[in-house]
N, C-alpha and C positions, 0 to 999 in steps of 0.2 A: 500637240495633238496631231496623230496623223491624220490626212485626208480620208474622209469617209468613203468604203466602198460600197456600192451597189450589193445587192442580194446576188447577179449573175456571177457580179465582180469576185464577191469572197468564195464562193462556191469554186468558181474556175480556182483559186489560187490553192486551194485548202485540198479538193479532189483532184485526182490523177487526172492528167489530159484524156479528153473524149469520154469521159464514165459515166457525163451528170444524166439521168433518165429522170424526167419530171413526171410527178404523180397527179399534175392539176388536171382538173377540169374548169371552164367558164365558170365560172358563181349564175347564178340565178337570177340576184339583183327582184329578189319580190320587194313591194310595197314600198318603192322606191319613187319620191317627189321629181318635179323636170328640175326644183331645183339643185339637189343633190342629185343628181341625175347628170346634170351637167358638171357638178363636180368632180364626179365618180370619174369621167370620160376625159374631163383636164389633167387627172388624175394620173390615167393611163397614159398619156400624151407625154408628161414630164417624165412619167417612172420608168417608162415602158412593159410594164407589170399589169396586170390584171388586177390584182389584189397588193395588197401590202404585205404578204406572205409568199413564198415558192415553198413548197414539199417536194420532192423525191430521191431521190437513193443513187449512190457511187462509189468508186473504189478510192480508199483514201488508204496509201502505200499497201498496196493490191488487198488491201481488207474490204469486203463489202461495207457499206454503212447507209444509215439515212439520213435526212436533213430537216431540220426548218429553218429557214433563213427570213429574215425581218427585210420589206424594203420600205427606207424613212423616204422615198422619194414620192410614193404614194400616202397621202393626206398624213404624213410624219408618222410612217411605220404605224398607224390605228386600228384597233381590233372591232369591225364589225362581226355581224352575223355571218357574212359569206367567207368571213378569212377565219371564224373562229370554227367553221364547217369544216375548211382546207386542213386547219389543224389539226382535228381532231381527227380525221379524215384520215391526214400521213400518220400522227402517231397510231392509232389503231393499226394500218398496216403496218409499222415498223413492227409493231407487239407481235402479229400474226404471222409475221415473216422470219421474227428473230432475231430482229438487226437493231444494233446499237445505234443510239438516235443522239447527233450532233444537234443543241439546239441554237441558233446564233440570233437571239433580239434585240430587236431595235427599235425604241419605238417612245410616244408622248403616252401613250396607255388607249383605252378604252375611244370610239369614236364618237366624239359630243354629237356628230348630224345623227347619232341612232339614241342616242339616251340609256335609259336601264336595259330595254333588251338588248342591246350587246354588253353591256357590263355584268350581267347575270352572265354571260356566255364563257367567261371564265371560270366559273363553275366548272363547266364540261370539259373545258381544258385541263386542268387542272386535274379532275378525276381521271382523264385518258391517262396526263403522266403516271398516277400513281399506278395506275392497274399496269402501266407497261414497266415500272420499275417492282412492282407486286412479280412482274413474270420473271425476276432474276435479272433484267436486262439494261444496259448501260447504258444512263440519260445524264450527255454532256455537258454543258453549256458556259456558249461564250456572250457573255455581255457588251454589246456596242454602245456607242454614244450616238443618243443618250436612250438609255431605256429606263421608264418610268413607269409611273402609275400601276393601273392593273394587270398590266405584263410584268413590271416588275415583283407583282405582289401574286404571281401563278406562276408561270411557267418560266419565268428568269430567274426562279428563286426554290427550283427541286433539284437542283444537281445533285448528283452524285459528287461530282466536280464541275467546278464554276470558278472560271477565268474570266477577266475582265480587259477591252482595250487602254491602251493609258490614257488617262486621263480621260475617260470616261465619263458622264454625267448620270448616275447610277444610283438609285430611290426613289421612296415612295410617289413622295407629294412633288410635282414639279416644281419649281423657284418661282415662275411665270403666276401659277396659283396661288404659291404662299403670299407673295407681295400681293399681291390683290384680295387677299381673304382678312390681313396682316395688317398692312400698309408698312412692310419696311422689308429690305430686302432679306433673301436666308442666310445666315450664317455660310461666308467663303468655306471652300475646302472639306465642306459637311458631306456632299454628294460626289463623291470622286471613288473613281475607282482603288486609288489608292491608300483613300481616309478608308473604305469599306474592307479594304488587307489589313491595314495596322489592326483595326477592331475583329479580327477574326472572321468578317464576313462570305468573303471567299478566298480562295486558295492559291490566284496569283493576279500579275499584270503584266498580261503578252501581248507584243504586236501582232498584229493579221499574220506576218510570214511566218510568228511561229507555232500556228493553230495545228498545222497536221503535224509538228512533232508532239507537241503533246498528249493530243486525241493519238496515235499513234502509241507513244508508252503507256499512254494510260490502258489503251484497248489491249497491249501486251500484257499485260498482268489479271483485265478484268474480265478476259474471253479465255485466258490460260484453260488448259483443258483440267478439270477436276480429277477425274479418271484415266488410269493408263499411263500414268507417269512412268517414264523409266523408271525399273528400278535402284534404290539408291545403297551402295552400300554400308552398311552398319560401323559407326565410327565407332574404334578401336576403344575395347574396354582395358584399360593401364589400372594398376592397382594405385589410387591414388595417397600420397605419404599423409601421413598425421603432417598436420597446421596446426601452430601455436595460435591460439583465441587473439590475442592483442597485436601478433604481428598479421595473421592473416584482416586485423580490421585495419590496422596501420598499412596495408599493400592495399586497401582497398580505397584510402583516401586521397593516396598518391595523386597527385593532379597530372601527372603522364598517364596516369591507368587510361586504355582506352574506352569509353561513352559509345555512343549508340550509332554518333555519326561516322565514327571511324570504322563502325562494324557494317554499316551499308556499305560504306566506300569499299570497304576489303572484301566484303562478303555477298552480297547481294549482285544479280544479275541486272535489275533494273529497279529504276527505285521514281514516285511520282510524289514529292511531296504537298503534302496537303497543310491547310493552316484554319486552326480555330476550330469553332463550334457549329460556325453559321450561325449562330445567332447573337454576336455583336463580343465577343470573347475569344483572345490567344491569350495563352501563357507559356515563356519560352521555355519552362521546365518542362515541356513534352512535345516530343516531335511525335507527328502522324504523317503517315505516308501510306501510300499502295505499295508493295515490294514483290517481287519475286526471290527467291532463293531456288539457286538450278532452275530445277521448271516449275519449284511450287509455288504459288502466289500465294499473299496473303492479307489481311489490312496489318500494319505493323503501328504499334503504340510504345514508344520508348521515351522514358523518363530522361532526359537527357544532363546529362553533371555538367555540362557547360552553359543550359542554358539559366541553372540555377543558383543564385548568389544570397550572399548575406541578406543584400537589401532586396531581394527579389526571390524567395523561396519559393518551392510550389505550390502554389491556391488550389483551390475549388474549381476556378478556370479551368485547370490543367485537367480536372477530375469531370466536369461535363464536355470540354474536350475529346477525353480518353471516352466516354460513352458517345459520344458520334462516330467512333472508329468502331465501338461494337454495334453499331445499328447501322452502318456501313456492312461491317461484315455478314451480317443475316439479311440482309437485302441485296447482297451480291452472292451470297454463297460461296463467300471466300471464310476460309480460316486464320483466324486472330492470334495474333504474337503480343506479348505485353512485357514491357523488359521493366524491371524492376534496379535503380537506379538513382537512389535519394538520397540527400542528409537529413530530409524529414519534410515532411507540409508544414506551411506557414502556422506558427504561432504567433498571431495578432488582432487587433480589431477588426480589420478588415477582413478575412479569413473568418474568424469567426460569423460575421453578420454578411459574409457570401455564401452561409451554411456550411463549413468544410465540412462537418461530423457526417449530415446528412449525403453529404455528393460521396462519401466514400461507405455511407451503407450500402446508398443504391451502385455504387460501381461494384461492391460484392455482390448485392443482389443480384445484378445485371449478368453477370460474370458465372457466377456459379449454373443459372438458370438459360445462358443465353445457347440458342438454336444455329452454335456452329461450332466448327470444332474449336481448340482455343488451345494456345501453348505457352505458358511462361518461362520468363529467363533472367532469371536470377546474374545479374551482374557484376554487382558491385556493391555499394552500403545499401542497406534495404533497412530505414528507420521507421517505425513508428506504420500508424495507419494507411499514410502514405504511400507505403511501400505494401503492406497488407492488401489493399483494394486494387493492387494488377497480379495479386498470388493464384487463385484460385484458374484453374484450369485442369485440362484434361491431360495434358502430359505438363511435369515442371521440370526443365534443366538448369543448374547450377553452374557458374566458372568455379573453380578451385576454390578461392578468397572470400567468395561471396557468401553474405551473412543476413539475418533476418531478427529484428530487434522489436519488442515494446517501445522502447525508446533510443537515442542516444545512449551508449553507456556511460556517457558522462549523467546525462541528467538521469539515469535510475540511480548512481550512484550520489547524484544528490538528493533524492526521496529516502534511500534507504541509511546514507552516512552522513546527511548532511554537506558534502565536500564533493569535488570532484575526481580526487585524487585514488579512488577505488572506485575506478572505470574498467580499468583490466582486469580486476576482480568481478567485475559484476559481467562485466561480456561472457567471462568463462562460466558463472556459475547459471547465469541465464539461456546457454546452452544456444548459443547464436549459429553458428555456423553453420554453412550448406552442408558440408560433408555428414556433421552431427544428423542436421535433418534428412539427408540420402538415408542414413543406418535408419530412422526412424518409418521413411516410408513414406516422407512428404514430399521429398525431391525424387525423381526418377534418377538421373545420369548425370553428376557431374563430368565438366571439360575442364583437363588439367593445365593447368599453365606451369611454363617451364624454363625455369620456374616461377617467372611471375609477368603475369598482364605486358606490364608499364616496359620493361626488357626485351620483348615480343610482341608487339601492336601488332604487325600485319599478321604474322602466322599465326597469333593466338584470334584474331578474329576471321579469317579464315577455318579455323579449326571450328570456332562456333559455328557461323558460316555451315560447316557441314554436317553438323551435328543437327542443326534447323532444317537445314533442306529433308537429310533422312525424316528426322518425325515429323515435318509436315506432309513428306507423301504417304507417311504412314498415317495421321491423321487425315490425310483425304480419302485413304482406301476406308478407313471405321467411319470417318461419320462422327457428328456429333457426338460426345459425351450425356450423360443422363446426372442431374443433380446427384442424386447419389451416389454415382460412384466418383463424383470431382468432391464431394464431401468425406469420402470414407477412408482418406488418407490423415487425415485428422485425428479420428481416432485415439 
């Protein structure tokens, strides 16, 4: 556990020397007893804080930004009336101003000497975040130890992205409350910031020093300018060769072929990984991240072949995952990349009774309908529904190899022959292949490999790489797509 710092403490560390402008004013302190009265003032004495909150605004690696910072040294970081005012108070002016609001709590939640009216008062915090991430605008948050209760269940629980200190003490119910409601202690290890990453809850576990790099790449991607991109130039159209059906699916299984991680590493200018659902689900068969490519940013959703195994195929998980990356993206006004990357979704009990059928209507649902622009990219094996629910989009590119299935063609060839043994038969006659779907109308622009992926990692994901960058600043200058015409390729 590192040493807890103060509210002044973490500010100083995180903003540029000399930036911090404080936005408080005294609280008001109405209808306040002598004997919390005197608490208030011991209060002060210990924290050297006014309130159990600072708001105001500073440059964090010369970017403007604003703040709220938790201080537990006042009555253990607790949200009365007058600190849930201060709140509401900086976030309104962050929304009004523009600026990307760092949120950093700390706290045992709600403060018992006020009872319901300040736990109602989360309410209004709450609704401040939303309306400031309503305005387009980037609401960060770093989790300290310990933040609980009704802090943790408003305003330490809207990120956009949400990091946590280690080892952290981070949920609902305090431990202190359970055993007294209970009579037995909580389950060790439940409330950790680190039990809250494995289960998808947020997105990492950083120490204090390294809060302004991250708030730093992240604000790189998420303030990127929409408009006015250099222009990019138009990757080279190669007439690309006829692909044999069975070999181009045999290059595509290849376990060298390069995944999604190699294609940030080569190809991306910056990249913020992100994990889970937020709400208590990771599946490693899909990575999510913030990326940029050149100057275009985007939320990026890649099915990843390394994180997917026999005993661990892609779930449902992986599928409401990927829809937090698209309600990310219409909430930020970024454009969506979806890579397409599978040996198929889980066939199993589990899987089954996690809903997959349904997580992959609504990822088409979502997809086809959703209020941003949206690009897919066809990679590599693209089986079954799986693969279908990251298809739909407003531009789709192809690698050379990559192909789009009902199924395996092994198992269609065990529906239609019984056997497996007429899989290259059915690949070809099921008319799999990206290039087949380019003549059709379904793929825009395959990227040639030369000749194959697994021979060429870097250059070939590079080449990707620039072929994303062009049609993402081409989809920034159009704009959204409209259902119809992401449907009328289909055809």
């Amino acid at each position: 556990m590192t040493t807890r710092l103060s509210a002044q403490q973490l500010i100083d560390l995180v903003l540029d020397d000399g930036s911090w402008i404080s936005w408080d004013t005294a609280p008001l302190r109405a209808e306040v007893s002598e004997e919390y009265a005197a608490q208030l003032a011991a209060a002060e004495a210990k924290a050297g804080t006014d309130e159990s909150v600072l708001t105001g605004e500073g440059v964090l690696h010369g970017r403007r930004v604003a703040v709220l910072a938790g201080e537990f040294g006042f009555l253990a970081g607790s949200i009365g009336r007058d600190a849930a005012d201060r709140l509401v108070a900086g976030i309104e002016r962050a929304t009004a101003a523009g600026l990307p609001l760092l949120a950093a709590p700390i706290s045992g939640g709600t403060r018992m000497q006020e009872g319901t009216p300040a736990f109602v008062q989360m309410v209004r915090i709450s609704a401040a975040v939303a309306t400031h991430k309503n305005a387009g605008l980037p609401y960060l948050v770093y989790l300290r130890n310990p933040t609980t209760g009704g802090v943790m269940a408003s305003w330490g629980s809207l990120g956009h992205v949400t990091v946590a200190e280690p080892g952290a003490l981070t949920g609902f119910l305090g431990p202190r409350v359970y055993e007294a409601l209970y009579g037995k202690p909580f389950p060790e290890g439940v409330q950790t910031a680190e039990n809250l990453h494995a289960h998808g809850i947020i997105d990492a576990v950083l120490p204090p020093e390294a809060l302004a790099d991250i708030v730093d790449r992240a604000l790189n991607i998420l303030l990127a300018p929409r408009i006015g991109i250099p222009a990019v130039a138009a990757p080279e159209t190669t007439e690309t060769p006829e692909v044999e059906t069975w070999d181009a699916v045999t290059r595509s299984r290849n376990p060298e072929r390069p995944g999604v991680r190699r294609l940030l590493k080569y190809a991306a200018t910056d990249v913020v990984p992100l994990n889970g659902t937020g709400q208590g689900e990771a599946d490693p068969g899909l990575l999510i991240a913030l990326a940029r490519f050149g100057e275009a940013p985007c939320v990026f959703l890649g099915q990843d072949r390394r994180g997917q195994t026999t005993d661990h195929p892609m779930g449902p998980g992986a599928l409401r995952e990927a829809r937090r990356g698209m309600r990310l993206a219409v909430e930020l006004g970024l454009p969506l990349v979806t890579v397409i990357d599978t040996q198929g979704a889980a066939l199993s009990k589990e899987a089954e009774e996690g809903g997959l059928a349904g997580e992959i209507a609504r990822c088409l649902a979502d997809l086809v309908t959703l209020d941003a622009p949206t690009l897919c990219l066809m990679l590599g094996e693209g089986n079954g529904g799986g693969a279908l629910a990251f298809l739909p989009a407003d531009r789709v590119v192809a690698a050379q190899h990559a192909w789009l299935s009902p199924l395996p063609p092994e198992g269609a060839s065990a529906i239609v022959h019984r056997d497996i043994d007429h899989a290259p038969e059915m690949a070809r006659s099921q008319q799999v292949l990206a290039i087949g779907l380019h003549a059709r109308g379904v793929v825009d622009r395959i990227v040639p490999e030369k000749p194959d992926a697994a021979e060429e990692p870097e250059e070939f994901c590079r080449r990707v790489g620039g072929v994303l960058e062009f049609e993402l600043a081409e989809l920034l200058a159009a704009g959204p797509g409209s259902t119809e015409a992401r449907t009328a390729r289909y055809r």
